[in-house]
Phi, psi and omega in degrees: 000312188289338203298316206285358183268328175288320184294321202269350160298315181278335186269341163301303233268319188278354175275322182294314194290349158284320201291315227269104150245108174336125135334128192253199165239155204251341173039079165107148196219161147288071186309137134343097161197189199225168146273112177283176153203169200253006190253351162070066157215173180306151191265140134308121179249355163075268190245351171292325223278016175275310178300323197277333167309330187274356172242006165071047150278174182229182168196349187193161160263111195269029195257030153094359210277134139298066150288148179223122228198102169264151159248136161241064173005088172262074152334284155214213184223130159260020158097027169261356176283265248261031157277316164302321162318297191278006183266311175316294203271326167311335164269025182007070175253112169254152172253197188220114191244126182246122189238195191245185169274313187292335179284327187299280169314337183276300192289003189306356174269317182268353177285289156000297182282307104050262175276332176293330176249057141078026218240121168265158187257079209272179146271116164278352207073199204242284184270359178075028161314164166271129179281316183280052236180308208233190199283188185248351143292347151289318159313304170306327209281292202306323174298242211329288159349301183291295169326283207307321184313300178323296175323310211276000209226328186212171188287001178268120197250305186224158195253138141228003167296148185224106160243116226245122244249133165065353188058049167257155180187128140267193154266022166247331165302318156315304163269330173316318201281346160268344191292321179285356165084023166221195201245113160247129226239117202267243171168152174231020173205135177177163200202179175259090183257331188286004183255138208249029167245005197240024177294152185222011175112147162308329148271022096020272166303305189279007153278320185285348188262321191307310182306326197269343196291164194186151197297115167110004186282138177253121184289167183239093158238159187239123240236022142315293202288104186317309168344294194291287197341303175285334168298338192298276203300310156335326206286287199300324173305334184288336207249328166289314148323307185270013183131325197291141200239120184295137167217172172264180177272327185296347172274341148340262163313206264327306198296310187274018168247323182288166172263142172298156171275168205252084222261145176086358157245000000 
């Protein structure tokens, strides 16, 4: 009896310690950054841009087309988004507005206005944790969260945009966020606009994106800033001047999804 009592302990014992898998932590990240230049070319990333093919991230379109694909980062609100909005539809421009939890709940109108004219709606997460600091069920918790709010305030149901909170990332975050069914989508053009006690005039903003633009650039701006706000129409007309074609991110993703044409036979 005690021997069939030890087989069925041990055999407990050894089903839980199979069952039982750690939270793992993704443990040490990379901040997001470029080498600019002045020659109004893709900026150098060095050793990300091997991680991000291999996790199908973006930071730019890099195949030379003068495209250009704005984004925006939404924290909270200083009352300039729906000034940006309308300049965005007067130009029949679409963006990428990436947002937070607190902007969603503060915001349910602009979030609203946002998708109904055609805008996409990324994730930022719900509190702006560093994902390599936490599990990789907390990360879902914080995307899902964020996803279901969006739903529940406007007609966009699913997220597949990613902007990773602080610009942190490794490769394990890089695979959590596709196995969880999203992109992650970086920029290769930003300057310092968010701090909204530190504003500098509207040309300001339209000097640093005029100087960094460059063919195929995805901008970063935070719609904090009165700066950006008053420079954007000035901006798209200049830049629509010079060649440049306003795109989304899904065409972003679609051109790099179709097969290339085959050039010389």
């Amino acid at each position: 009896m005690r021997k069939l009592i030890v087989a069925v302990v041990t055999v407990m014992f050894f089903f839980a310690l199979s069952a039982y898998q750690p939270e793992i932590h993704a443990q040490g990240g990379y901040g997001w950054g470029f080498k600019k230049n002045d020659e109004h070319k893709l900026p150098d990333i060095g050793k990300y841009k091997q991680i991000l093919e291999e996790y199908g991230a973006y930071y730019a379109d890099d195949s030379g087309e003068k495209n250009v694909y704005l984004t925006f980062d939404n924290g909270y609100e200083e009352g300039y988004t729906d000034d940006i909005l309308d300049v965005l539809k007067k130009h029949d421009v679409p963006a990428a507005f990436f947002l937070t939890g607190h902007y969603v709940e503060s915001q349910p109108d602009l979030v609203k206005r946002m998708a109904d004219e055609g805008h996409i709606i990324g994730n930022h997460s719900y509190h702006h944790p560093d994902f390599t600091t936490v599990t990789k069920k907390t990360m879902r918790k914080e995307l899902e969260s964020l996803e279901e709010a969006v739903a529940d305030v406007s007609s966009q149901e699913n997220i597949k945009y990613l902007r990773p909170p602080q610009g942190m990332f490794n490769e394990k975050t890089l695979q959590w966020a596709n196995e969880l069914g999203y992109i992650h989508t970086f920029w290769s053009l930003a300057f310092t606009d968010w701090d909204t006690d530190d504003q500098k005039g509207w040309k300001y903003a339209y000097d640093n994106i005029m100087e960094q633009i460059h063919p195929g650039a995805l901008i970063l701006l935070h719609t904090v800033s009165s700066d950006n706000a008053k420079a954007l129409d000035k901006l798209v007309t200049d830049l629509k001047k010079q060649g440049y074609q306003f795109k989304s991110l899904d065409d972003l993703v679609l051109k790099n999804l179709l097969p290339q044409p085959i050039y010389g036979y």
